[in-house]
C-alpha positions in Angstrom: 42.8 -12.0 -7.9 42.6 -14.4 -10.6 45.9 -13.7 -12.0 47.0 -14.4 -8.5 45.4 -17.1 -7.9 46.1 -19.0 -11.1 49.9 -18.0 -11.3 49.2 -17.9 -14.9 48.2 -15.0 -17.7 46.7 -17.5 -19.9 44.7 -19.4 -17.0 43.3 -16.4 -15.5 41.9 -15.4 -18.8 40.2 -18.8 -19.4 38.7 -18.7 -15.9 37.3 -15.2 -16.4 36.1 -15.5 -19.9 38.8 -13.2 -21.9 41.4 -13.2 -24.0 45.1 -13.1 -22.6 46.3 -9.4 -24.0 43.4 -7.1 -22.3 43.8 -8.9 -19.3 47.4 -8.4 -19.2 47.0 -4.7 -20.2 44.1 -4.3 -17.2 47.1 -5.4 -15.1 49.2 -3.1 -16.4 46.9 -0.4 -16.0 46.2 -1.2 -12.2 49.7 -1.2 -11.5 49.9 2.5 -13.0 47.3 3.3 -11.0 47.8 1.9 -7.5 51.9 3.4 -7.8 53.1 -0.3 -7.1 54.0 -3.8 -9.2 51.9 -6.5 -8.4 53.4 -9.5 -10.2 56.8 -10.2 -11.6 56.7 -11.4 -15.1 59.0 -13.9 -17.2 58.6 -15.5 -20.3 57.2 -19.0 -18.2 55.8 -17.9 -14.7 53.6 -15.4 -12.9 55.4 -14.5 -9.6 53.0 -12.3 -7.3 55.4 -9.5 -5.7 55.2 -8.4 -1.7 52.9 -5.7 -2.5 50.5 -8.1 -4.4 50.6 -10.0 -1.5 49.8 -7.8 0.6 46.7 -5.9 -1.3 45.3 -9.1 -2.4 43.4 -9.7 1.0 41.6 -6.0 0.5 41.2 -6.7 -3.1 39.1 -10.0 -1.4 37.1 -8.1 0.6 36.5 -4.8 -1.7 34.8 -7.8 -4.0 32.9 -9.2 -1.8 31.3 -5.4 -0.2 31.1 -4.5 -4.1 28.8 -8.4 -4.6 27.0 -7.4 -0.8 26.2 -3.6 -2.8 25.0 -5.5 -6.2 22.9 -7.6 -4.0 21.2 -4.8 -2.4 20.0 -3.0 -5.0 18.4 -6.1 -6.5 16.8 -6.3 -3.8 15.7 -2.7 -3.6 14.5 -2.3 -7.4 12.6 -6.0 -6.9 10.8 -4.4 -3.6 12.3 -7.0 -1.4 14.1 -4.0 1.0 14.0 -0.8 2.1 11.3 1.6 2.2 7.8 1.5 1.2 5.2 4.2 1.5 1.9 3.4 1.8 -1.4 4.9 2.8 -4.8 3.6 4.2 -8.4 5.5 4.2 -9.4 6.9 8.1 -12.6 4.3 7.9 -10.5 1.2 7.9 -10.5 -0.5 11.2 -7.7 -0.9 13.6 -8.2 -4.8 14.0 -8.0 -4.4 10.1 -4.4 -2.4 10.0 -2.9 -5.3 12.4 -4.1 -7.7 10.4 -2.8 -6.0 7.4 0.5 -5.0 9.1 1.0 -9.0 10.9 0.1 -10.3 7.0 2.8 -7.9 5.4 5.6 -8.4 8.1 5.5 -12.5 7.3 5.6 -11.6 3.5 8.9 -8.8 3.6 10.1 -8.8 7.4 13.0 -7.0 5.6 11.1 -3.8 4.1 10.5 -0.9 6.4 6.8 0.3 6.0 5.8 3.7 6.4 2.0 3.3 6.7 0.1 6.6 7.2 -3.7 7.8 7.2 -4.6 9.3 4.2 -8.0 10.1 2.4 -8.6 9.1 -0.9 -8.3 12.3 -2.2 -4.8 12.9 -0.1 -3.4 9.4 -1.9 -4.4 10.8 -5.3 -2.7 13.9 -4.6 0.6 11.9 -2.9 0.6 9.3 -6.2 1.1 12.5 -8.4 3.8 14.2 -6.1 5.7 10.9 -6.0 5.7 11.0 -2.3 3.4 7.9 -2.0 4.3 4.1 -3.3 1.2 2.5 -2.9 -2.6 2.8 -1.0 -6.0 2.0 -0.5 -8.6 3.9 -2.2 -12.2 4.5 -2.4 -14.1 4.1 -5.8 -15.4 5.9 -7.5 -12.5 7.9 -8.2 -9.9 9.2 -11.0 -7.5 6.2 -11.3 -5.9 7.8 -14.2 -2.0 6.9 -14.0 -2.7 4.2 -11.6 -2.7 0.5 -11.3 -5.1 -1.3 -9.3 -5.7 -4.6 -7.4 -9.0 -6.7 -7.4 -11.9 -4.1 -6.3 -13.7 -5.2 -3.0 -17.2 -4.7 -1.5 -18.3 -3.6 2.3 -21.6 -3.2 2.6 -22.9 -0.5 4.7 -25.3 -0.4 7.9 -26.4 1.9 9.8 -25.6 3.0 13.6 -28.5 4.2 15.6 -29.2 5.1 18.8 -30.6 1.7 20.5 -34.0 3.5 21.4 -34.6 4.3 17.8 -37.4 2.4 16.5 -35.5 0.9 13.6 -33.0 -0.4 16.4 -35.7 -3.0 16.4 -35.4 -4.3 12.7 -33.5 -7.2 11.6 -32.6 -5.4 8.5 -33.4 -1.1 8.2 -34.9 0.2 4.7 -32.8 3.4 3.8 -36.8 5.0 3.4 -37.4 4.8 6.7 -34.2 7.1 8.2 -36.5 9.2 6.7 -36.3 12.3 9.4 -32.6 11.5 10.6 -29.6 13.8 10.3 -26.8 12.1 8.5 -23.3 12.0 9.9 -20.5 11.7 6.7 -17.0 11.9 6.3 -16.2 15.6 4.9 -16.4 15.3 1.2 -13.0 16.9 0.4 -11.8 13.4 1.2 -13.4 11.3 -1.5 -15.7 13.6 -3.2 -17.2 11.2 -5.7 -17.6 9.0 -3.2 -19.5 11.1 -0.9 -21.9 12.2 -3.7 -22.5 8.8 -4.5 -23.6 7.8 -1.2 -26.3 10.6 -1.1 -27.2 9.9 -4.7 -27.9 6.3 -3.9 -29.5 7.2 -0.1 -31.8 9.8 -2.5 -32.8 6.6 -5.0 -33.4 4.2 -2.0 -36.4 7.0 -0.5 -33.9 8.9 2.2 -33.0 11.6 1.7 -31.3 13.7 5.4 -32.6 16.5 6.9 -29.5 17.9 7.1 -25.5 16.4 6.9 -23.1 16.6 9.6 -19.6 15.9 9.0 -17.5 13.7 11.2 -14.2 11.3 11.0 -13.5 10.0 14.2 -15.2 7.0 15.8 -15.9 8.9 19.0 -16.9 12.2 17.7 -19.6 10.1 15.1 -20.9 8.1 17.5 -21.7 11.8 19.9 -23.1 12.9 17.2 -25.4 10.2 16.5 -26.5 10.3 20.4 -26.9 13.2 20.8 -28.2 15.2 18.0 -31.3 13.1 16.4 -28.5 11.9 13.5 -27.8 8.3 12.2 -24.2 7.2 10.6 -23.5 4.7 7.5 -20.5 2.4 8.2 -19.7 -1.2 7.7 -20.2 -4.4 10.1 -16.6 -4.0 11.4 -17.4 -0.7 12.5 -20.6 -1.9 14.8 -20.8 -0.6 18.4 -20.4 -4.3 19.6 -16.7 -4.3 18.5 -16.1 -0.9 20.7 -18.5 -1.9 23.7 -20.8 1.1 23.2 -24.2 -0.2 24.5 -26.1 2.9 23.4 -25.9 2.5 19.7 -26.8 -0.5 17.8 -25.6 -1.4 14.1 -28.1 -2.7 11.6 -28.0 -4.0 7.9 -29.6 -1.9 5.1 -32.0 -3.8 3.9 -30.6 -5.0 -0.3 -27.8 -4.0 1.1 -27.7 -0.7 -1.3 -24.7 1.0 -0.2 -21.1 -0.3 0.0 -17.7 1.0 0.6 -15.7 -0.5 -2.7 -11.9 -0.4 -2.4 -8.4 -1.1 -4.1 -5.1 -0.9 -3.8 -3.9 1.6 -6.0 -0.2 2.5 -7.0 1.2 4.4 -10.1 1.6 2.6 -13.1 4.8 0.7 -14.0 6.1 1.1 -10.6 4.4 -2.4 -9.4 6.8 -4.3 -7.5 7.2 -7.3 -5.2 6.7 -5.2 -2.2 3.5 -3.4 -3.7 2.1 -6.7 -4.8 2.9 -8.1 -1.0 1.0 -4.7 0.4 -1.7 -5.7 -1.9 -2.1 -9.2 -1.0 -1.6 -8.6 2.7 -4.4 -5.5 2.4 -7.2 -8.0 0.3 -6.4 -10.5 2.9 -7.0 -8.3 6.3 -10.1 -6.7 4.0 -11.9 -10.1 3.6 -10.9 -11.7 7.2 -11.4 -8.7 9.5 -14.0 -6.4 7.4 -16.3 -9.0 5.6 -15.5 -7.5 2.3 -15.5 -9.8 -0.7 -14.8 -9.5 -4.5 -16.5 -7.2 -7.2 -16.4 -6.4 -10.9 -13.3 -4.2 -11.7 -13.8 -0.7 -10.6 -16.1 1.4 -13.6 -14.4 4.7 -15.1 -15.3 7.9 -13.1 -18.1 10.0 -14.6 -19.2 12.6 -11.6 -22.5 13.9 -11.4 -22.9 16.6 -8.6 -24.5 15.9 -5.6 -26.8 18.5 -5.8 -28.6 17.1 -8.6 -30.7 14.5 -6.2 -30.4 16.0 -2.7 -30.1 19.3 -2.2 
């Protein structure tokens, strides 16, 4: 093309930053190749031949798909398109996910995001199987081979039936659930998690008379009506958000157990996209779910369950 363009051996090669002779024998070469002459030579011009002519508009356009291609995958390997897979714990809210989702579409509208419902545990084991980009995890946990973003607090209430007499506090003391069932989250989901909630519900004077497992919003909240059990949740998670006039939500009095998150993703493979799903998930956290800053997430050192409540 520049050869073409310029008429001239000696032009072309100032204009593409080379000496005359290789470009002249790159010519040569793509002559040999294609089967046909593209320029006549004499000792003072640069004639392009019919054939030249007539390949020089594809030569054009092959350019310009091969600049579109470069352009892509920069745009790829800087996260700014294509696909990235992320994850959310069950316990996060749906006003949260749009908020999360609205935030992260106005930061990469061209990234497809393949968001799914994952425990902790399930992210952990999608980080080490490379099937997962980046996630929201529960601490404590092993972080071991990850990266993670600033570490945010939910404190926890509790949801009781409305004609339980601590429906009538302002603000419950863990001590006096004393009695109560406890509905959790199975602990194959975030085990460390899950043992620290009974450790600390032990420490605060309660500890269940028995523990009932449950994920769903609906299936908790039947549970908590009907079978003399109380649930631990945060504010977004109240009954006033869902219209249930049975239950009531109350603060924990010190507010003495939290949910503590981060975004998590495996080390060295931060990107713009990952720091966009970070930003947009700290954002929804704090606008939608009340949760504000902590201290950086402490190493994991389990200590069974069984030690304090069993």
């Amino acid at each position: 093309m520049a050869v073409a363009e310029e008429s001239h051996f000696g032009r072309a090669a100032a204009r593409l930053g080379m000496a005359q002779p290789p470009l002249s024998q790159r010519v040569q070469r793509l002559e040999k190749e294609l089967g046909v002459r593209l320029f006549e030579r004499t000792s003072r011009q640069v004639t392009i031949t019919e054939a030249g002519t007539l390949l020089l508009a594809e030569a054009r356009e092959l350019l310009a798909r091969s600049d579109s291609f470069l352009a892509a995958a920069r745009r790829i390997r800087d996260g700014e398109t294509g696909l990235l897979r992320a994850a959310l714990s069950p316990d996060i809210s749906g006003e949260t996910v749009a908020a999360l989702l609205a935030d992260f579409r106005r930061r990469h509208s061209g990234l497809e995001l393949e968001l799914h419902e994952l425990s902790t545990a399930q992210q952990l084991a999608g980080f080490a199987a490379h099937e997962l980009d980046v996630g929201l995890i529960h601490h404590p946990c092993d972080v071991t081979g990850l990266e993670l973003g600033p570490v945010l607090r939910r404190d926890l209430g509790v949801l009781l039936p409305r004609g339980a007499a601590q429906a009538e506090l302002d603000e419950v003391p863990l001590a006096s659930l004393t009695g109560y069932d406890l509905v959790l989250f199975p602990r194959a989901g975030a085990p460390a998690v899950y043992d620290d909630l009974l450790t600390a519900c032990a420490r605060g004077g309660y500890t269940p008379a028995a523990v009932r497992h449950g994920q769903g919003a609906s299936f908790v909240r039947g549970l908590v009506l009907s079978s003399g059990a109380v649930a631990l949740g945060p504010r977004d998670t109240r009954p006033a958000a869902s219209g249930d006039g049975d239950l009531v939500w109350r603060p924990l009095a010190g507010a003495p157990l939290a949910w503590r998150h981060s975004v998590a993703w495996p080390k060295g493979r931060g990107d713009a996209a990952v720091g966009a799903f970070a930003d947009a998930a700290t954002h929804a956290l704090r606008a939608t779910a009340g949760a504000r800053s902590e201290a950086p997430a402490r190493p994991l050192h389990l200590r069974p369950a069984s030690e304090f409540w069993l």
